[in-house]
N, CA and C atoms as a LAMMPS dump frame, in Angstrom:
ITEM: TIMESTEP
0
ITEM: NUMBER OF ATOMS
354
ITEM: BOX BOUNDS ff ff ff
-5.0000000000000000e+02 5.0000000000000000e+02
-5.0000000000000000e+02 5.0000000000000000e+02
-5.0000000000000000e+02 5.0000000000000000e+02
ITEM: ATOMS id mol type element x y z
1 1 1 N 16.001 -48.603 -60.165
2 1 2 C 16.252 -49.921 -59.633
3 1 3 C 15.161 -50.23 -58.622
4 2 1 N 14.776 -50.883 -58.857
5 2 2 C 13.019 -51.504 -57.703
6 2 3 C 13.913 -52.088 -56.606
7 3 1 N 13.161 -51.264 -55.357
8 3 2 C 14.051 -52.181 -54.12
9 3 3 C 14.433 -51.222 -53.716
10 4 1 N 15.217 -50.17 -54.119
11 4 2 C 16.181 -49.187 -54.593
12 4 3 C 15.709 -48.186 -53.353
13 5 1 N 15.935 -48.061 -52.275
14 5 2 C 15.191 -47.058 -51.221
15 5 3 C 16.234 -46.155 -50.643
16 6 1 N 17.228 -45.642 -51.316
17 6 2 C 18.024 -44.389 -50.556
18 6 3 C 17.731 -43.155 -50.136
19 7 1 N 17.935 -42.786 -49.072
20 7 2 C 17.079 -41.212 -49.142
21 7 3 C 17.376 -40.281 -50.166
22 8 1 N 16.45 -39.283 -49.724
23 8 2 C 16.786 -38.11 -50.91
24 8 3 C 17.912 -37.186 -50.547
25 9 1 N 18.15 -37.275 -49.575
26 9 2 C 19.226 -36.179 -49.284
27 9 3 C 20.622 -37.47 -50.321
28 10 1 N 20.662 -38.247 -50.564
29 10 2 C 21.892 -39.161 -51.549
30 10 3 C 21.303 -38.854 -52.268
31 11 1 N 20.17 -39.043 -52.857
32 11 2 C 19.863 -38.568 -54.316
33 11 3 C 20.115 -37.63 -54.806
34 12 1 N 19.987 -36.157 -53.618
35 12 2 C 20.401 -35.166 -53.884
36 12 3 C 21.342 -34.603 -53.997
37 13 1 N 22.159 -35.003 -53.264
38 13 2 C 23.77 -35.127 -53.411
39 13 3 C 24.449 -35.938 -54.692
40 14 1 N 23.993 -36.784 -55.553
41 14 2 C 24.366 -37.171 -57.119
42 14 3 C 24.027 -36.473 -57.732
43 15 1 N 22.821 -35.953 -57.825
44 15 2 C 22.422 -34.862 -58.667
45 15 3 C 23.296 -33.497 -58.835
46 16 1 N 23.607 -33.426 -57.266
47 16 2 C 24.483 -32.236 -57.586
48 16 3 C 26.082 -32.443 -57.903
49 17 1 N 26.508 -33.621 -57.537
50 17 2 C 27.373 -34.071 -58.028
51 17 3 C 27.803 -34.118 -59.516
52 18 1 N 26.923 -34.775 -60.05
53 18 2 C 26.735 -34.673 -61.805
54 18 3 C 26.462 -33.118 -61.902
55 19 1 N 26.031 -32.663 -61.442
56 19 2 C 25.524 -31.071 -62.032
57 19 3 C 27.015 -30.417 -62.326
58 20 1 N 27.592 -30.583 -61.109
59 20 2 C 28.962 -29.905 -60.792
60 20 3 C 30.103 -30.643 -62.02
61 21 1 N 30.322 -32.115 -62.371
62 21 2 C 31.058 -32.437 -63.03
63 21 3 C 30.56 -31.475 -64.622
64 22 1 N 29.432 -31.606 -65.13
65 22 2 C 29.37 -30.796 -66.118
66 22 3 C 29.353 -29.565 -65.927
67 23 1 N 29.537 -28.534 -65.04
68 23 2 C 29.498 -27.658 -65.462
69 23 3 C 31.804 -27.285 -65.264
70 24 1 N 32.087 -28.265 -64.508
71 24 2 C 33.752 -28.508 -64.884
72 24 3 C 33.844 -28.421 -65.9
73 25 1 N 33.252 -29.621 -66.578
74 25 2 C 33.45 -30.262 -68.071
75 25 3 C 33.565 -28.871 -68.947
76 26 1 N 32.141 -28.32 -69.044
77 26 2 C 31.849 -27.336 -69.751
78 26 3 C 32.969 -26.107 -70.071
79 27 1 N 33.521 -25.983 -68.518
80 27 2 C 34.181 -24.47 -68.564
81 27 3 C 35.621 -25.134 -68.853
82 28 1 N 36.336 -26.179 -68.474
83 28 2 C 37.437 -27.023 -69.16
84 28 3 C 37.235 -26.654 -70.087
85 29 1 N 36.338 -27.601 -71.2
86 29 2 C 36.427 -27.156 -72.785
87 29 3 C 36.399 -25.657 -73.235
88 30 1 N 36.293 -24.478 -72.118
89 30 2 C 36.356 -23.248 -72.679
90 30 3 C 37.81 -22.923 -71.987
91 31 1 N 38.226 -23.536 -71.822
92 31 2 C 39.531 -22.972 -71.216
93 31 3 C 38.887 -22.386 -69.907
94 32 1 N 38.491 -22.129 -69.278
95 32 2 C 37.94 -21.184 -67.995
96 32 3 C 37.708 -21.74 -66.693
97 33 1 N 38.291 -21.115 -65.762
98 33 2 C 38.027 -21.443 -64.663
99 33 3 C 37.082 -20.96 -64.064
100 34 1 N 36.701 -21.614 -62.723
101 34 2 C 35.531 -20.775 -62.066
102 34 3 C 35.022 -19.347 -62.044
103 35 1 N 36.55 -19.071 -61.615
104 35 2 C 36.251 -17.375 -61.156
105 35 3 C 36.481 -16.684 -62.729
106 36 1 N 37.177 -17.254 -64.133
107 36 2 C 37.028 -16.621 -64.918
108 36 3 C 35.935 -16.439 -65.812
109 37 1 N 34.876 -17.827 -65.206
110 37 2 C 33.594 -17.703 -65.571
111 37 3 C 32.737 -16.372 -65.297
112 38 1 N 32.799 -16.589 -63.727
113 38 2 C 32.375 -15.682 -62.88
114 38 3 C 31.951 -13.781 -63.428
115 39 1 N 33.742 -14.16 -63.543
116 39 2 C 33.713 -12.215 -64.069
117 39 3 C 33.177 -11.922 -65.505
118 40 1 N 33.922 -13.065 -66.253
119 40 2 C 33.459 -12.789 -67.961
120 40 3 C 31.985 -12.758 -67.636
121 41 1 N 30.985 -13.591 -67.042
122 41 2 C 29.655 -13.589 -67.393
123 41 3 C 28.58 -12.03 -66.454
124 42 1 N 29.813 -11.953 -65.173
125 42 2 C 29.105 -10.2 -64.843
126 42 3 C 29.384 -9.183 -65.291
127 43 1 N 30.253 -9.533 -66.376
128 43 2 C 30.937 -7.874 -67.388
129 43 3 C 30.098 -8.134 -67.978
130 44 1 N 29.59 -9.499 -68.85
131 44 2 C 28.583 -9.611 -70.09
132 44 3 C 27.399 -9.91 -69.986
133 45 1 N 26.734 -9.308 -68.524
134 45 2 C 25.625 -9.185 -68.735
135 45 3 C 25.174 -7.382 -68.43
136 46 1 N 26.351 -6.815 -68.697
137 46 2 C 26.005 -5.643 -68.452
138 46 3 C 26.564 -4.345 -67.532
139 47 1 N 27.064 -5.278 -66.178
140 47 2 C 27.982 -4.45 -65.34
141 47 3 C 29.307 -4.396 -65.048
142 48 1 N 29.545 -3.447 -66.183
143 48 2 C 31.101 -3.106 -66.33
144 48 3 C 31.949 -2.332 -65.664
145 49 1 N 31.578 -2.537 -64.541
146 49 2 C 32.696 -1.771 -63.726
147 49 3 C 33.989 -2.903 -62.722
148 50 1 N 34.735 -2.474 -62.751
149 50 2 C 35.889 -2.886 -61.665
150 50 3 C 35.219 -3.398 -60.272
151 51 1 N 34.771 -2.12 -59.706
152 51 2 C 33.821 -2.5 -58.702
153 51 3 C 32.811 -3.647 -58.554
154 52 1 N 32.366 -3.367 -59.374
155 52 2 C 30.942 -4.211 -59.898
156 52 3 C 31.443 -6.257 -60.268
157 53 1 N 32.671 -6.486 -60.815
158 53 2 C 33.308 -7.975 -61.112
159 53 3 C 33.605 -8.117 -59.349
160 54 1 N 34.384 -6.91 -58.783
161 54 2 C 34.642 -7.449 -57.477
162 54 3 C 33.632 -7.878 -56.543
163 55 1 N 32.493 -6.995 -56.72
164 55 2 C 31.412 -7.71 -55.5
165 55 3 C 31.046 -8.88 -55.987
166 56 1 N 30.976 -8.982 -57.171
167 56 2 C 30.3 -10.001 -57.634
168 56 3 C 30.492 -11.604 -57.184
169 57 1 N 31.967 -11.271 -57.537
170 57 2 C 32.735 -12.456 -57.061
171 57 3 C 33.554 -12.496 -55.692
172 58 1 N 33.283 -11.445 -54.567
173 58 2 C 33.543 -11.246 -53.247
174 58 3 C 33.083 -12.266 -52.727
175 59 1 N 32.165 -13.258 -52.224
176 59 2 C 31.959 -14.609 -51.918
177 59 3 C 33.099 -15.733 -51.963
178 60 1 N 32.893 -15.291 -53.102
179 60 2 C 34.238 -16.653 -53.632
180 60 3 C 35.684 -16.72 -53.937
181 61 1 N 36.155 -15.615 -53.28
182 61 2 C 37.246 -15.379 -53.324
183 61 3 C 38.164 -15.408 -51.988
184 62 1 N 37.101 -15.472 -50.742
185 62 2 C 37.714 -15.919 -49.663
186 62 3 C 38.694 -14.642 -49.186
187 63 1 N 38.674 -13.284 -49.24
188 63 2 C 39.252 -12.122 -48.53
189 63 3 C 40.765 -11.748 -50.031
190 64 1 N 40.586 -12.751 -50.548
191 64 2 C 42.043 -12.273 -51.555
192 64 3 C 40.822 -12.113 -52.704
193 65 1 N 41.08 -10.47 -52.643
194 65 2 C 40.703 -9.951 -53.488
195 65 3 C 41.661 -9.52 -55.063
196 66 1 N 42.51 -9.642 -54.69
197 66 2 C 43.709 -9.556 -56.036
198 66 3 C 43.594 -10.721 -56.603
199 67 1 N 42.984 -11.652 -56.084
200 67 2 C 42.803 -12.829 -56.989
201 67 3 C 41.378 -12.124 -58.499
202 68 1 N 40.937 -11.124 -58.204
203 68 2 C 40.087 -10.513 -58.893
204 68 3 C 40.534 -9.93 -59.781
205 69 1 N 41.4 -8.974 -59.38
206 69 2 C 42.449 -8.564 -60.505
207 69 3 C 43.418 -9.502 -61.308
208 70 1 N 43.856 -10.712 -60.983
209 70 2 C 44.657 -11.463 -61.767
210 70 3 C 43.708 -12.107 -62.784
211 71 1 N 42.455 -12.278 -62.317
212 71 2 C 41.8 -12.978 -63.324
213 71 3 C 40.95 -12.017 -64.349
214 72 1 N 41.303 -10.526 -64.317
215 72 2 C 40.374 -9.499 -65.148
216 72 3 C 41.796 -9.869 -66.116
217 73 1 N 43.422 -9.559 -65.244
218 73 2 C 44.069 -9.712 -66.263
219 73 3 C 44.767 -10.696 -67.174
220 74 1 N 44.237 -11.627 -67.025
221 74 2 C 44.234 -12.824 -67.779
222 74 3 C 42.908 -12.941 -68.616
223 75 1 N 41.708 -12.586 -68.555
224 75 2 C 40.76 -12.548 -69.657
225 75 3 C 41.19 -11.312 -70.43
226 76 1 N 41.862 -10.046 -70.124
227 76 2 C 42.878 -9.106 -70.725
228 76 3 C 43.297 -9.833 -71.663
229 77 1 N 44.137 -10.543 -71.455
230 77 2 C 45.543 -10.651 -72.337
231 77 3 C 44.955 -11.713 -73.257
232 78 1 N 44.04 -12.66 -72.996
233 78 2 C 43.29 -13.425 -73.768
234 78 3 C 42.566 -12.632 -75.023
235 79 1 N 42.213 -11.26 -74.748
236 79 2 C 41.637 -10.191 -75.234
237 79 3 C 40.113 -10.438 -75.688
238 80 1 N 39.64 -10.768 -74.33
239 80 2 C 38.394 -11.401 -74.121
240 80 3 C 37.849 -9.707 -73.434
241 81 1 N 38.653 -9.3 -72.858
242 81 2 C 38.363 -7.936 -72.225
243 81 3 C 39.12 -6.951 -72.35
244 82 1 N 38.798 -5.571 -72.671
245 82 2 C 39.171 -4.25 -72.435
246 82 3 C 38.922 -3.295 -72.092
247 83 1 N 40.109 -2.109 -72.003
248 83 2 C 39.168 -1.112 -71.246
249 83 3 C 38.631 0.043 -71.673
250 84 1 N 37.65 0.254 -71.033
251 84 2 C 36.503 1.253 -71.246
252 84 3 C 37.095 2.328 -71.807
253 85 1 N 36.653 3.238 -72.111
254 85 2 C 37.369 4.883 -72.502
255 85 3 C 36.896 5.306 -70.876
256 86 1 N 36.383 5.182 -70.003
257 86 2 C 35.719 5.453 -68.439
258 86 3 C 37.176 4.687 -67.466
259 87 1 N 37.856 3.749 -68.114
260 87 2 C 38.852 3.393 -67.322
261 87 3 C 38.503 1.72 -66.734
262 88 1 N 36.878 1.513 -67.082
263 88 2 C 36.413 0.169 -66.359
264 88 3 C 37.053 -0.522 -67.057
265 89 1 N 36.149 -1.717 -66.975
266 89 2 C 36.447 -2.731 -68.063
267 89 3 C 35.092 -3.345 -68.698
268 90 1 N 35.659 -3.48 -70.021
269 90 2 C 34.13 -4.318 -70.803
270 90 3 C 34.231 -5.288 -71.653
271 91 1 N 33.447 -6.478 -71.872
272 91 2 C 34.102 -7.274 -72.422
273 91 3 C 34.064 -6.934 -73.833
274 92 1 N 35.226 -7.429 -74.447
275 92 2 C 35.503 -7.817 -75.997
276 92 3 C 34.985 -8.11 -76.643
277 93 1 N 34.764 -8.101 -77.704
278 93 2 C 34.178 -9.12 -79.176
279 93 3 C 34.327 -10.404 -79.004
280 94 1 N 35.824 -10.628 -78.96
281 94 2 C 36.284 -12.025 -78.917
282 94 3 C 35.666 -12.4 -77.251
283 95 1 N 35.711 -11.795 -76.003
284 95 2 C 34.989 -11.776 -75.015
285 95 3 C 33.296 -12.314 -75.26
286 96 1 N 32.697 -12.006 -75.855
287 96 2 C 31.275 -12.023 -76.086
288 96 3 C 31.586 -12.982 -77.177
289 97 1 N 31.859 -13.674 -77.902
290 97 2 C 31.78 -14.956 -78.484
291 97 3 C 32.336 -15.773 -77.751
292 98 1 N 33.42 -15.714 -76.533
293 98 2 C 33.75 -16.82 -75.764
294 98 3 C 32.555 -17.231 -74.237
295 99 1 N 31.67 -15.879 -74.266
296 99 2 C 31.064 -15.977 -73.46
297 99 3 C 29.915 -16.46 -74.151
298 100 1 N 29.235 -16.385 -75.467
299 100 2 C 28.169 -17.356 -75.806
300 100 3 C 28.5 -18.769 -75.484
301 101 1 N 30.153 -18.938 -76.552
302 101 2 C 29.9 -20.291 -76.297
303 101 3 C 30.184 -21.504 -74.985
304 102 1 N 30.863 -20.504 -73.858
305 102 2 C 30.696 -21.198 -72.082
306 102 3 C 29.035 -21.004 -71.73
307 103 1 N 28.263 -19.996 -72.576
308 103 2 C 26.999 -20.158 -71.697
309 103 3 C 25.924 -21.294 -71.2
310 104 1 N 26.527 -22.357 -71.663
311 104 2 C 25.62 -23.264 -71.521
312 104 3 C 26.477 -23.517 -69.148
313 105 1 N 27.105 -22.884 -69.274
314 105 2 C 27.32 -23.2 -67.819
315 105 3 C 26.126 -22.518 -67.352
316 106 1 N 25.418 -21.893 -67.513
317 106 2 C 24.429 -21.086 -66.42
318 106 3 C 23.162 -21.996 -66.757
319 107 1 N 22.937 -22.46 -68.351
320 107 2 C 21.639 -23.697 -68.124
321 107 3 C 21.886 -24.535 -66.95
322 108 1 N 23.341 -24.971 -67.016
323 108 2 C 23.706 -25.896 -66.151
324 108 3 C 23.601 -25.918 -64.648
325 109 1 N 23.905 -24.695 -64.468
326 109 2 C 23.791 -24.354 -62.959
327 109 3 C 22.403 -24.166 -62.651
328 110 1 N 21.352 -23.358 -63.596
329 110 2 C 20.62 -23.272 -62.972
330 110 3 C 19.107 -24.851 -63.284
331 111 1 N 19.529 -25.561 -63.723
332 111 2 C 18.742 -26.506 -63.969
333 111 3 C 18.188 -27.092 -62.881
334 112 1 N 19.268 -28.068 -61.953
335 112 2 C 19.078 -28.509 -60.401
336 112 3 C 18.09 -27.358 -59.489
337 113 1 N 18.553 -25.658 -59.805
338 113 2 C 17.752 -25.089 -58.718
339 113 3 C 16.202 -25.159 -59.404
340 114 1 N 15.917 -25.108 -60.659
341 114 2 C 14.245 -25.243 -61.436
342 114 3 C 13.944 -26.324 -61.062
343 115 1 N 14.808 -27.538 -60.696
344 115 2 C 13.817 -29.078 -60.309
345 115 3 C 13.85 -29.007 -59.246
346 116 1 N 14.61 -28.618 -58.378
347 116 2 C 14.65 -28.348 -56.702
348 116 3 C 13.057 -27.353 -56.065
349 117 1 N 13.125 -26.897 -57.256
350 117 2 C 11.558 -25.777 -56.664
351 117 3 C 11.084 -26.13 -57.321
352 118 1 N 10.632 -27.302 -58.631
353 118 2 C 9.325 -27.467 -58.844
354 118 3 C 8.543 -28.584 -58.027
């Protein structure tokens, strides 16, 4: 819009605004919530431990850490995840096809930070 002179800190704030509605959108249509994003995508990139989902998602969980465990056991019972013969946990078959097709949340997330630093 010519004329159009808002700062960038509003610009930047729509941008991330829209960023954030799609990556809702995205994990809605997978059934998934934040934090079940969270864990499915740090089991499936490799670190399968108990330990390892909890730090991961220690930030965002705000000191309730059993909120960590309710959400390993709900991608459980989804049978998105199981456990290790070691006792961890790793994701599933059906796990690793639900996690291809939410992956477009991490283009998503990380798009804003590639235009932010170029």
């Amino acid at each position: 819009m010519e004329g159009d002179r808002r700062p960038i800190g509003y610009l930047l704030e729509r941008v991330d605004h829209f960023s954030d509605a799609a990556f809702d959108r995205t994990l809605e249509a997978n059934e998934l919530t934040k934090r079940h994003w969270q864990i499915l995508n740090t089991l499936a990139t490799g670190l399968a431990t108990n330990a390892t989902a909890t730090q991961a998602v220690r930030p965002f969980v705000e000191h309730d850490l059993s909120a960590v465990d309710a959400v390993i056991d709900a991608l459980r019972a989804r049978g998105w995840l199981r456990s290790a013969q070691d006792g961890n946990v790793e994701v599933s078959e059906l796990g690793i096809a639900a996690h291809a097709r939410a992956k477009r949340v991490s283009a998503i997330r990380e798009r804003p930070q590639v235009a932010a630093e170029g």
